[in-house]
C-alpha positions as CSV (number, residue, x, y, z in Angstrom):
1,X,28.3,-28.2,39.9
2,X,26.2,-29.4,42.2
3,X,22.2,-29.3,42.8
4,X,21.9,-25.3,44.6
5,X,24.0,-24.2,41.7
6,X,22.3,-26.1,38.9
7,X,19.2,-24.8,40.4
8,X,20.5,-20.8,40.6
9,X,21.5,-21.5,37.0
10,X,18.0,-22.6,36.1
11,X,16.3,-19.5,38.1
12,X,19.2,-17.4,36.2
13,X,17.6,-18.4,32.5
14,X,14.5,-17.2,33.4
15,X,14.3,-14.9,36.3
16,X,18.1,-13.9,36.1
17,X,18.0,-11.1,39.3
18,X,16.1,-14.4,41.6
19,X,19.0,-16.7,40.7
20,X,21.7,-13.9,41.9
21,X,19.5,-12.8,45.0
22,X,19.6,-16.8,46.0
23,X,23.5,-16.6,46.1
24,X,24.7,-13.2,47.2
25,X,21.4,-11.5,48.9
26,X,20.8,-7.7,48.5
27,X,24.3,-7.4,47.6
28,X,26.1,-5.1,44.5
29,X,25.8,-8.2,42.1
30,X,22.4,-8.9,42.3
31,X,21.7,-4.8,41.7
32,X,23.7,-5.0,39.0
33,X,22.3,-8.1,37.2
34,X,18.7,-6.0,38.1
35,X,19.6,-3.1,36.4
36,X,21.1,-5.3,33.4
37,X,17.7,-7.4,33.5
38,X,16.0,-4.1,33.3
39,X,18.0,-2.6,30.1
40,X,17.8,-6.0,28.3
41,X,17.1,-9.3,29.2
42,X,19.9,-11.2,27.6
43,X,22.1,-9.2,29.1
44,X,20.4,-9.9,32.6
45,X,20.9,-13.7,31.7
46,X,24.4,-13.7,31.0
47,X,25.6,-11.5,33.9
48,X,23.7,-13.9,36.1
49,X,25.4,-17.2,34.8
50,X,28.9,-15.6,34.5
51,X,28.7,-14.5,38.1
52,X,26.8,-17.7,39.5
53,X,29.5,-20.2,37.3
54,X,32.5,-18.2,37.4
């Protein structure tokens, strides 16, 4: 993992839609991890890391 991941990762934890938006833009994985964010934060936070780590 290197530093602009670890970083994403960190920016996932606690503003998961910012970490996503770093990696892929505007695209359908960061409106995705929005809308989760939005509906519950957890599940915000664990859509961001499995998509940023995965």
């Amino acid at each position: 993992m290197g530093s602009e991941t670890f970083v994403e990762v960190i920016l996932a934890i606690f503003l998961p839609p910012i970490g996503v938006f770093l990696h892929y833009g505007f695209g359908v994985e960061f409106w995705i991890d929005l809308v989760l964010t939005l509906l519950g934060y957890i599940p915000g936070i664990i859509y961001a890391i499995y998509v940023l780590v995965g």
